[in-house]
C-alpha positions in Angstrom: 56.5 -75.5 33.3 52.9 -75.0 34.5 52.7 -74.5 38.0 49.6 -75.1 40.3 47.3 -72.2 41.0 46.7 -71.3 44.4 42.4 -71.0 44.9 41.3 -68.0 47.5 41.1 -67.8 50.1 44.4 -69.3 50.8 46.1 -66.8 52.9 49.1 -66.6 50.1 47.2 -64.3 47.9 46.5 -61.6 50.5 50.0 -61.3 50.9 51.5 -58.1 49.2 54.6 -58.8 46.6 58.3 -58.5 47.1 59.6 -56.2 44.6 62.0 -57.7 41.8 65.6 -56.1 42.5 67.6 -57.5 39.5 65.3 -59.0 36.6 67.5 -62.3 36.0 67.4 -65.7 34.6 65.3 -66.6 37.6 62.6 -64.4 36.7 62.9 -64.8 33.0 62.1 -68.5 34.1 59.0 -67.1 36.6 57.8 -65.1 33.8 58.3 -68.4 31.4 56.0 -70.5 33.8 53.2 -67.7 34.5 52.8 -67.7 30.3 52.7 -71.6 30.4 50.2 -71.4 33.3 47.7 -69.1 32.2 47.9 -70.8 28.6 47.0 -73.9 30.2 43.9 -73.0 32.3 42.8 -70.8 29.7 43.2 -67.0 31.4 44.1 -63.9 29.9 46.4 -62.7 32.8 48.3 -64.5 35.7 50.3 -62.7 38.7 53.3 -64.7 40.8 51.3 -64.7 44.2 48.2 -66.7 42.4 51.3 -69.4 41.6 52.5 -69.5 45.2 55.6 -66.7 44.3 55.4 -63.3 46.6 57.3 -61.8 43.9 56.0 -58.5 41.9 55.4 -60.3 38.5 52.6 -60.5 36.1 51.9 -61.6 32.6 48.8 -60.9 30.7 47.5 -61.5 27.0 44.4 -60.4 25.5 45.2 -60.5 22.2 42.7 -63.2 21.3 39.8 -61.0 22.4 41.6 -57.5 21.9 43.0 -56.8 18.8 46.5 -55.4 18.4 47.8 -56.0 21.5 50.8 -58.2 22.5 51.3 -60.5 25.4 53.3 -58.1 28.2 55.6 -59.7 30.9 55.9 -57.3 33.5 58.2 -56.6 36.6 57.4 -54.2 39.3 54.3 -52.9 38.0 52.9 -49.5 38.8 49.7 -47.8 37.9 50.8 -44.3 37.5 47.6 -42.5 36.0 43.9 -43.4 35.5 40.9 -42.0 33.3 37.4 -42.8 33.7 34.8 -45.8 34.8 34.0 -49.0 33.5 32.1 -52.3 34.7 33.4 -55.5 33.3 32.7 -59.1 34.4 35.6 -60.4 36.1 36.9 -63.7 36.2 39.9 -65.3 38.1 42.0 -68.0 37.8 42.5 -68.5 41.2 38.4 -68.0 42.0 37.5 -70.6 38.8 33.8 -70.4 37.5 33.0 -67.4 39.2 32.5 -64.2 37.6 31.5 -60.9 38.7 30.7 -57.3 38.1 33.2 -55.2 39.1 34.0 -51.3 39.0 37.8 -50.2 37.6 39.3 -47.1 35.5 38.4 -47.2 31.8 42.0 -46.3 31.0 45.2 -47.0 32.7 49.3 -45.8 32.0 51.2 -48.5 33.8 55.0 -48.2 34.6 57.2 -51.4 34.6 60.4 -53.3 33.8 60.3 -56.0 30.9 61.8 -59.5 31.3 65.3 -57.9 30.6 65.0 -54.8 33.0 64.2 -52.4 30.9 61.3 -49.5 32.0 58.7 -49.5 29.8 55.0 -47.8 30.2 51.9 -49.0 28.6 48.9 -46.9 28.1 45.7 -49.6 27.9 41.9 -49.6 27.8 39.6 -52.2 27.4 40.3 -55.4 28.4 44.1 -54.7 28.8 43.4 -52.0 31.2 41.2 -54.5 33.4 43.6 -57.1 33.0 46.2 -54.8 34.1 44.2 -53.6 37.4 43.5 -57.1 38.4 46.5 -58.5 38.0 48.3 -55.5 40.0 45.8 -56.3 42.7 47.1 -59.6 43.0 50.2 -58.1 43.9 48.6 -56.3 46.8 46.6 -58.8 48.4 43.9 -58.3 46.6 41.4 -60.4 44.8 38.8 -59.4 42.7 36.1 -60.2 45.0 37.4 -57.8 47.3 35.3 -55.6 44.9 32.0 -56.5 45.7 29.3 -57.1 48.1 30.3 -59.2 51.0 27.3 -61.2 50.4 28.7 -62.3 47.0 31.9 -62.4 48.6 30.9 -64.8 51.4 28.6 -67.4 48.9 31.9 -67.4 46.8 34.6 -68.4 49.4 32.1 -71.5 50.8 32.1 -72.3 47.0 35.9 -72.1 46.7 36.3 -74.1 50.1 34.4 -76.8 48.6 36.5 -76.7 45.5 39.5 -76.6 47.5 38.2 -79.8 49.8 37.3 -81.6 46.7 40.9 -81.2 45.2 42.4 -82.2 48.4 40.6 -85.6 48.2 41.4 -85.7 44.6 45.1 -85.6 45.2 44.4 -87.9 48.4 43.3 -90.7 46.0 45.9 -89.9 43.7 43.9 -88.8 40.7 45.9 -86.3 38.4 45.1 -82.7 38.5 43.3 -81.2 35.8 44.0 -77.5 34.4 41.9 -75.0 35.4 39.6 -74.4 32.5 36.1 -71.6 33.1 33.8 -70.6 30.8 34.7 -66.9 31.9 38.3 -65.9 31.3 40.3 -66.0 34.0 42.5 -62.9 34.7 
């Protein structure tokens, strides 16, 4: 089922994640929807807070811009090591049609539990290894504009508040809500 995506700054995505204690049909069925989700509004990773769910969950496929990687579902996510520097324009699916520079590790070993509970690690650069730092900020309360100037930061959450507003009215006159679709990819 694709589920609505919460825009920042609403006060749910600050929030930091319950850890998953049993992985179970309930969050095979999370992990379901957050595929579903980010297929539909076009991103290349989706976290459980940016669909309302304080839950430590996160999916994430860059497969059609990185090749030989699979789409990972991933419970309880932890980045245990990190190697290097990169800048990469960030997008976000719950900041849609913005996109930034933004400062992360060039290389990332992340520890988690796969939609049947089993521990798995994953050693990613590139794309992956953003996608997997973004995504694990979600789970912390943090958004990718949390990364750079507040300038930026302030002209962005106006823009979002407008987007926000405009929705609102949107559902107020009963017109059907659209995907989220950027020109950017949404992580």
């Amino acid at each position: 089922m694709v589920r609505e995506i919460v825009i920042w700054p609403d006060p749910r995505l600050r929030e930091e994640a319950r850890r998953v204690e049993v992985v179970d049909d309930s969050v095979r069925a999370l992990i379901a929807d957050l595929f579903e989700t980010m297929y539909a509004a076009n991103g290349v990773g989706l976290a459980a807070p940016q669909v309302a769910v304080a839950k430590r969950v996160i999916t994430i496929d860059t497969s059609p811009k990185q090749e030989g990687v699979k789409p990972l579902a991933l419970v309880n996510p932890v980045i245990v090591k990190t190697e290097g520097e990169t800048v990469y324009q960030e997008g976000c699916l719950s900041i849609p049609g913005e996109a930034e520079d933004v400062t992360r590790a060039a290389k990332v070993w992340v520890k988690a539990l796969d939609k049947d509970g089993k521990e798995f690690e994953v050693e990613a650069t590139d794309l992956l290894a953003i996608a997997l730092q973004h995504e694990i900020d979600h789970l912390d309360g943090k958004v990718f504009v949390d990364h750079v100037s507040a300038l930026k930061r302030g002209l962005i959450k106006r823009r979002m508040q407008r987007l926000k507003a405009d929705r609102e009215q949107e559902k107020a006159e009963g017109k059907p809500s659209q995907p989220q679709r950027q020109g950017t990819p949404g992580l």
